[in-house]
C-alpha positions as CSV (number, residue, x, y, z in Angstrom):
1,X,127.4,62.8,216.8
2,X,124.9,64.1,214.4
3,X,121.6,64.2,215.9
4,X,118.4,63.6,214.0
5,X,115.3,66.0,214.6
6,X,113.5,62.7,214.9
7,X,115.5,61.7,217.9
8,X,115.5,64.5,219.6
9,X,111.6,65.2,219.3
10,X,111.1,62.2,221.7
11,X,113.3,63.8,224.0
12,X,111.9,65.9,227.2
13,X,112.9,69.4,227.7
14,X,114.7,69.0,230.2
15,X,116.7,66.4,228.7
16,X,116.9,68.4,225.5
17,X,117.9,71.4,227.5
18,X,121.2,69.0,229.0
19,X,122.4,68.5,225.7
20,X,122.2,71.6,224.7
21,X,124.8,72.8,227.7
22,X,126.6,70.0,226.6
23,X,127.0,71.0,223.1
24,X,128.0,74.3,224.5
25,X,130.0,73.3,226.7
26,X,132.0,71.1,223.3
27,X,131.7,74.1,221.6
28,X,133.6,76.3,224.1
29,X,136.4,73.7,224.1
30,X,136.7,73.3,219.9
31,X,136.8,77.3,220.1
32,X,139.7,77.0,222.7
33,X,141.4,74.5,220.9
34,X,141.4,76.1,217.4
35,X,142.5,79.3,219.2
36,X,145.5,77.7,220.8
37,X,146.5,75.7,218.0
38,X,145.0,72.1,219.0
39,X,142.5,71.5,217.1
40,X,142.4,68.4,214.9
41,X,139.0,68.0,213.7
42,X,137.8,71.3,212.4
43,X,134.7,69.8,210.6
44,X,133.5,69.3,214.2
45,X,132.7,73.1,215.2
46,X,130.5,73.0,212.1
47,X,128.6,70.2,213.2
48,X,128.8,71.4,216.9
49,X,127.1,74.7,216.2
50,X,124.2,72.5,213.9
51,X,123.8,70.4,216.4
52,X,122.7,73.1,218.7
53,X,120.6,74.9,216.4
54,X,118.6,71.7,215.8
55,X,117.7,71.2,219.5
56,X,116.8,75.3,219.6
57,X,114.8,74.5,217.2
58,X,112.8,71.5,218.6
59,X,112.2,73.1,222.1
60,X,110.9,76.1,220.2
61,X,108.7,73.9,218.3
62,X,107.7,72.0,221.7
63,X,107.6,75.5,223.7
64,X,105.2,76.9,220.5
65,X,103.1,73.9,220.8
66,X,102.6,73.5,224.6
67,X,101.3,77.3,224.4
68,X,99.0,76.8,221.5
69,X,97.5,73.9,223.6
70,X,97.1,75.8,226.6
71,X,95.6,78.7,224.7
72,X,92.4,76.2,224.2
């Protein structure tokens, strides 16, 4: 999947905020998988738990910014 910052800073919050349950949703399932055994693509978890910390990130930065312009 590899999202882009880019991409995802023309997102909404509240769409950002459904991928990110998504992600952890995937990320629950790799876990399970690798723990049981099933899991063929281990490269994914990696990019599962980067994926996530990029949209954290991006709702920080829009959270940070709505503030500062309501501070004015």
């Amino acid at each position: 999947m590899a999202l882009k910052a880019a991409e995802l800073g023309a997102k909404t919050p509240e769409e950002l905020r459904a991928d990110l349950l998504a992600l952890k949703k995937e990320s629950f399932n790799l876990r399970f998988q690798q723990a049981t055994g099933q899991l063929e693509n281990s490269a994914r978890i990696r990019a599962a738990r980067r994926d996530t910390a990029r949209i954290m990130t991006v709702l920080n930065q829009k959270a940070a910014s709505a503030a500062a312009t309501g501070e004015n």
